[in-house]
C-alpha positions in Angstrom: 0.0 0.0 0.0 0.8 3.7 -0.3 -0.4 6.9 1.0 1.5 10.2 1.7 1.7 9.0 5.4 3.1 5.3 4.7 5.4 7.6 2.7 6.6 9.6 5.3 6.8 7.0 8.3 8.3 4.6 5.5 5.5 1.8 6.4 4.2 -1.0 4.0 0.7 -1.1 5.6 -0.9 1.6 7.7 -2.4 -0.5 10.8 -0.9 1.7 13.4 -0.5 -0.7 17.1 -1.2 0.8 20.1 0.0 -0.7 23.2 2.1 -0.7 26.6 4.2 -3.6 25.5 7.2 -3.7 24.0 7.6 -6.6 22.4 3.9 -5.9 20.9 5.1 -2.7 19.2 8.0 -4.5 17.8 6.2 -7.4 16.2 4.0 -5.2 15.0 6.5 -2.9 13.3 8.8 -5.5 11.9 5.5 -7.6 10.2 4.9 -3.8 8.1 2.7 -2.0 10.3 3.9 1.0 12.8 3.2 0.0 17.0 3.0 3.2 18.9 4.2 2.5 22.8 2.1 3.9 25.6 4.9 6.1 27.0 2.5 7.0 29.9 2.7 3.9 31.6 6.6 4.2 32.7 8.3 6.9 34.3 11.4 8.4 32.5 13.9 6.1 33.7 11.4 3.0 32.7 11.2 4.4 29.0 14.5 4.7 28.5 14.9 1.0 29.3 12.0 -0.1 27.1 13.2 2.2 24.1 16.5 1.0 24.1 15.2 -2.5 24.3 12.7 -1.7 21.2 15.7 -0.2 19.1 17.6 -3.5 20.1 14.6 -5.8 18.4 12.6 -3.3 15.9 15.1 -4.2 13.2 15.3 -0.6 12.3 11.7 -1.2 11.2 9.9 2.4 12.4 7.8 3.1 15.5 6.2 5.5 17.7 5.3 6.6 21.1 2.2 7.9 22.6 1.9 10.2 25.7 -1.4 11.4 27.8 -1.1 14.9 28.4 -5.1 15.8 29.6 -5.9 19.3 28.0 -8.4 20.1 31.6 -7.1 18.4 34.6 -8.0 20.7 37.5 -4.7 20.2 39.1 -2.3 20.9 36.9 -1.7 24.1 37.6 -0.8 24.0 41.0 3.1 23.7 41.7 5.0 21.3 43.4 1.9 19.0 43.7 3.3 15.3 44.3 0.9 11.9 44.0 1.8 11.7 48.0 0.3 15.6 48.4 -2.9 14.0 46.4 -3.4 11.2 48.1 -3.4 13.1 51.6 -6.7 14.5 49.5 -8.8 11.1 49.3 -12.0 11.3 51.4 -12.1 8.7 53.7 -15.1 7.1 52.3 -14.0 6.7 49.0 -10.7 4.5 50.9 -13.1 2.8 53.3 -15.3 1.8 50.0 -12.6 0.8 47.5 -11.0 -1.6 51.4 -14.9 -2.8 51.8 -15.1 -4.2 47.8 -11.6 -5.7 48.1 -12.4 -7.5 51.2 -16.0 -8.6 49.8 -14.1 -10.8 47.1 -11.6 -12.0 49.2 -8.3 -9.7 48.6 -6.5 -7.8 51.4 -7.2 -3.9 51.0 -4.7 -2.3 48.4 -2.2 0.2 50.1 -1.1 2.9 48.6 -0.2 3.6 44.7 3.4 3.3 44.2 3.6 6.8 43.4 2.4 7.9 46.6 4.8 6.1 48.4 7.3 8.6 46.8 8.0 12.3 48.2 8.6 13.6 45.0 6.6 11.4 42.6 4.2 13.4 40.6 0.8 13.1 40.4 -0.8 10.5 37.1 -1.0 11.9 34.1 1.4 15.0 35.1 2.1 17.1 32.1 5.2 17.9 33.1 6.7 14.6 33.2 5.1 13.6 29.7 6.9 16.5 28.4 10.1 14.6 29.9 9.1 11.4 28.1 9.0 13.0 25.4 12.6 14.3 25.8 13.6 10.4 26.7 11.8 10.0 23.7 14.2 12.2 20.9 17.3 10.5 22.1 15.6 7.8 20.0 14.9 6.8 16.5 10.9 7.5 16.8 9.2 8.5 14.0 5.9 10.0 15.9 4.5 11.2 18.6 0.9 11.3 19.6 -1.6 12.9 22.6 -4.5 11.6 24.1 -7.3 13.2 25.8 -7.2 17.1 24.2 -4.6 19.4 22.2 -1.0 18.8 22.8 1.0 21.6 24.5 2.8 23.8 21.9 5.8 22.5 23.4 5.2 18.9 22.1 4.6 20.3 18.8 7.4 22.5 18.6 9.5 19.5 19.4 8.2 17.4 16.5 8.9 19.7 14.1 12.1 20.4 15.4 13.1 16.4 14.9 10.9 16.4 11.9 8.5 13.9 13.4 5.1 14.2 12.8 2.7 15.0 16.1 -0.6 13.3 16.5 -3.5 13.2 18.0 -6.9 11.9 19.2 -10.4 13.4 18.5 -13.9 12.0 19.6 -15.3 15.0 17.6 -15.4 17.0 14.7 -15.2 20.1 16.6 -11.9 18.2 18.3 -10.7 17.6 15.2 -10.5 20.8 13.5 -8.9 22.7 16.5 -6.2 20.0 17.0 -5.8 20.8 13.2 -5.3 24.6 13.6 -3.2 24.4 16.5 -0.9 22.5 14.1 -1.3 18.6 14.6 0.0 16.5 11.4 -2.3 13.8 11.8 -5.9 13.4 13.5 -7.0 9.8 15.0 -10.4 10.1 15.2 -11.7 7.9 17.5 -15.0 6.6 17.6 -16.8 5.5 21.1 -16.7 1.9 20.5 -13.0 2.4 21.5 -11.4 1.3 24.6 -9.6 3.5 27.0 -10.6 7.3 27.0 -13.1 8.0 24.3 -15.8 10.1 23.3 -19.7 9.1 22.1 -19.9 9.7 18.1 -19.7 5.8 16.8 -16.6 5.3 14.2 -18.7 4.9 11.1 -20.1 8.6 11.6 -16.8 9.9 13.2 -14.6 9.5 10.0 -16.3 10.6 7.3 -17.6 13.8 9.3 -13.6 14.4 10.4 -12.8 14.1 6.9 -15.4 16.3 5.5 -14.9 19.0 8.5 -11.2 18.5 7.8 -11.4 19.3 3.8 -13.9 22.1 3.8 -11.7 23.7 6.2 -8.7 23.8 4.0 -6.6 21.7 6.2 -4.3 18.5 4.0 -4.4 16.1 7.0 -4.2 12.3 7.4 -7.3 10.6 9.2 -6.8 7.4 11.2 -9.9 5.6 11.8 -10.3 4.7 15.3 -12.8 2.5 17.7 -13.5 -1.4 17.5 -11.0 -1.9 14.2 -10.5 -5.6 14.8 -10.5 -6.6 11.2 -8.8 -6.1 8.0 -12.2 -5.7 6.7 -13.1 -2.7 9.1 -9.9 -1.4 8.2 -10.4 -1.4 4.0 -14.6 0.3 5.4 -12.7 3.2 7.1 -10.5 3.9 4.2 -13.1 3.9 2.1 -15.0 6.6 4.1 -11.7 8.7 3.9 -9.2 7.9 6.6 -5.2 6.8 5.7 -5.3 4.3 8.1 -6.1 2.6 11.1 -5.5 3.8 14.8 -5.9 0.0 16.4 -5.5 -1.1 20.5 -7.7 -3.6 22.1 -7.0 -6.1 18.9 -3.2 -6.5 20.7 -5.1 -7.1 24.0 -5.7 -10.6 23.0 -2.2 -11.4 21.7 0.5 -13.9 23.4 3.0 -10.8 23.9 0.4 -8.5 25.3 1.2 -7.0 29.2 -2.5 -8.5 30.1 -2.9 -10.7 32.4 -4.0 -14.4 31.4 -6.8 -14.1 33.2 -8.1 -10.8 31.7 -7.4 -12.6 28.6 -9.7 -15.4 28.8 -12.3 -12.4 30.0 -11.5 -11.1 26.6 -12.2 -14.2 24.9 -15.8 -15.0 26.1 -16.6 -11.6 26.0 -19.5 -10.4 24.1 -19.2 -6.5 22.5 -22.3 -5.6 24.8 -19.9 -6.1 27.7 -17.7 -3.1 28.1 -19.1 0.4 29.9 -17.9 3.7 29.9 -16.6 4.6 33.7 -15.1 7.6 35.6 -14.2 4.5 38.1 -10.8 4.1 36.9 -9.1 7.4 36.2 -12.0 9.9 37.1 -12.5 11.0 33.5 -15.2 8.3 31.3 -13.3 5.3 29.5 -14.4 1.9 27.8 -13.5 -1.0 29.9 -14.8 -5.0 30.2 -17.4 -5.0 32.7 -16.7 -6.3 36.2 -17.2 -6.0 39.7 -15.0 -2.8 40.0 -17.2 -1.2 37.2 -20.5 -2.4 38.3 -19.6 -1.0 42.4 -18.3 2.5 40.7 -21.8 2.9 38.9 -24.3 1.5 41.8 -25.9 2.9 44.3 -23.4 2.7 47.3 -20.6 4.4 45.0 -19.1 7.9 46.9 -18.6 8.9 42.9 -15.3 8.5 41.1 -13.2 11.4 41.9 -11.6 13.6 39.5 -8.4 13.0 37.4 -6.0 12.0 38.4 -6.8 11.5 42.2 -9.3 8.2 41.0 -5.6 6.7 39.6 -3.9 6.8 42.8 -7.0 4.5 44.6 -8.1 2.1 41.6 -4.8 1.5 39.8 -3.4 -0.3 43.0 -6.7 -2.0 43.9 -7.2 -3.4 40.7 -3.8 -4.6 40.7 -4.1 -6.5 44.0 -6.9 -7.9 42.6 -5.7 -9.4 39.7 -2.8 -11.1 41.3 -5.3 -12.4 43.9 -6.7 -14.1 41.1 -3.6 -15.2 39.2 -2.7 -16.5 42.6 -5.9 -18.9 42.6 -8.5 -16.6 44.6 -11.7 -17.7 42.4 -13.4 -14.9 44.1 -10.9 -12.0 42.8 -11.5 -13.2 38.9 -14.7 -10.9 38.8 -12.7 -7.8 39.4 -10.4 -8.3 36.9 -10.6 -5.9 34.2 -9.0 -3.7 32.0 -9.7 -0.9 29.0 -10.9 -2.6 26.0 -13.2 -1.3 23.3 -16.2 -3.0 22.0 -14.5 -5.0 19.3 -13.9 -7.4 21.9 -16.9 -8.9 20.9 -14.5 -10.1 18.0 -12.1 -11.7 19.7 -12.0 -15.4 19.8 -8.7 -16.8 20.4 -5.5 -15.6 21.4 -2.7 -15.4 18.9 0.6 -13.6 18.2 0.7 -9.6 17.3 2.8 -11.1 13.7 -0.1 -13.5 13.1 -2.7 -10.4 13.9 -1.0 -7.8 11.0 -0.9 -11.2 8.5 -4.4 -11.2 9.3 -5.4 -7.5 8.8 -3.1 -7.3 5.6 -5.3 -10.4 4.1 -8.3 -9.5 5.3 -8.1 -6.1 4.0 -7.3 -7.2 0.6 -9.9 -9.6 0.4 -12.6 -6.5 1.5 -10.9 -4.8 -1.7 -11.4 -7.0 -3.6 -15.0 -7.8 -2.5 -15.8 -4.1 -3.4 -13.7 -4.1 -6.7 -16.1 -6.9 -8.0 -19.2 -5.1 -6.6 -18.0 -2.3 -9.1 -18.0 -4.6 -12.2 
């Protein structure tokens, strides 16, 4: 294949990976399409290890990084904030509640987040410190960088054109879409609300085509990546042929052998049905697709305090949920209901668990089949 962004990233296929494991991004990137790692999991010192370990196995194949840098996050401007200063700020009931549904399935109440066991950690999602991924970042061979959850700073696009790297990023809106435009983005991933993680309401199939339409009448030359339960080759070739350059793909890798899941969570993913993720604030305070489970049904019932904002919710659910999972890894059958993760709707498509290699083989022939489907359709 060939567009001008294949061109410019020097790709074969535009399926563009996102995930938070390595060894996913470099599969990916190496069978022709582009992974993107989740920078925002790992502190500076952590990405520098998992980007020199990518250079080490990418084959010189390209790749990217992704960063979270929230546009409102009522926080941000106050200085010298640290995740242990934030976590002084968690009511009491919303501790007691999270220590009550632990104990209720069986798992010892969670602690503190690693950060706020730190006197100088910052909070989640701290701008500053993606800006310092980003520098981490430079020192390697990445060939684009991308923010989620509003407009990047003009920092972050200063430095992409500064390395000549293109700078992404996602929109759940047409409206999103046309000011990350003028504030100078190279390439939009618009992302429907089928998708997993942070995401907006507009479904894909009505996303694209408006972002391209809003795009063009605007005057603004810029590459579309679909985004929002692409599971398929098939999906893929139906987004491209709505307008977009490619597709913006996560969940998919979920169910892959090199994935950072857990095995249990995959299995979950497996006999899940599409109708069983929800949109929650009980995860990082701000709404996001993830599989249904006991920690999502207790958020959204009637004895929830309310999920508190970004990114205080991080610093109680991240280490509950992660107590929880190893409960059940560890054989506590009644942990395995908590267990969940952000996945997008597409999971209803998921029905075994193979390598990321053997997922790109399968988008690439998939796709090409869908093309030639419509070609014949033409006649």
């Amino acid at each position: 294949m060939s567009n001008k962004l294949c061109e410019r990233l020097g790709i074969d296929f535009p399926l563009f990976a996102f995930s938070h494991c390595r060894d996913v991004v470099a599969a990916v990137s190496k069978a022709g399409g582009f992974g993107v790692l989740g920078a925002t999991a790992f502190n500076p010192e952590q990405l520098e290890v998992e980007l020199q370990w990518i250079d080490a196995h990418v084959d010189g194949k390209p790749y990217g990084i992704d960063v979270l840098i929230p546009e409102n996050l009522s926080v941000k401007h106050e200085k010298d904030l640290t995740s242990k200063k934030l976590a002084e700020r968690i009511p009491p009931q919303h501790r007691e509640f999270v220590d009550n549904l632990l104990k209720s399935h069986g798992v010892d109440p969670a602690g503190e987040h690693a950060r706020a066991q730190s006197d100088d950690a910052p909070p989640p999602f701290w701008p500053e410190e993606a800006m310092e991924l980003l520098r981490v970042a430079f020192n390697h061979p990445i060939k684009m960088i991308v923010n989620a959850l509003g407009k990047p700073p003009q920092e972050m696009i200063d430095m992409g054109r500064a390395h000549n790297v293109p700078v992404g990023a996602l929109a759940g809106a047409k409206e999103h879409a046309l000011r990350l435009a003028e504030a100078g983005c190279d390439v939009i991933v618009a992302q429907g609300g089928e998708a997993g993680g942070h995401c907006g309401e507009v479904s894909t199939i009505v996303l694209i085509p408006e972002v391209v339409r809003a795009l063009k009448a605007a005057g603004h030359d810029v590459p579309v990546l679909a985004a929002g339960g692409i599971m398929t080759g098939a999906q893929m070739a139906a987004c491209m042929a709505m307008g977009a350059a490619g597709a913006w793909t996560g969940s998919v890798w979920l169910a892959t052998t090199e994935s950072e899941c857990s095995q249990i969570f995959r299995e979950k993913m497996v006999a899940a049905r599409s109708r069983d993720t929800v949109r929650s604030k009980g995860r990082t305070g701000k709404y996001s697709r993830q599989l249904v489970s006991a920690w999502t049904d207790a958020w959204e019932g009637p004895e929830s305090p309310g999920a508190l904002p970004m990114p205080m919710q991080s610093l109680i659910a991240e280490p509950a949920i992660h107590k929880a999972t190893k409960a059940a890894e560890g054989g506590n059958a009644a942990a395995v209901p908590l267990v969940t993760y952000f996945v997008g709707q597409g999971v209803g498509l998921v029905d075994n668990i193979v390598s990321a290699r053997s997922v790109v083989q399968d988008f690439m022939s998939d796709y090409a089949e869908a093309v030639e489907t419509l070609n014949a359709s033409v006649g």
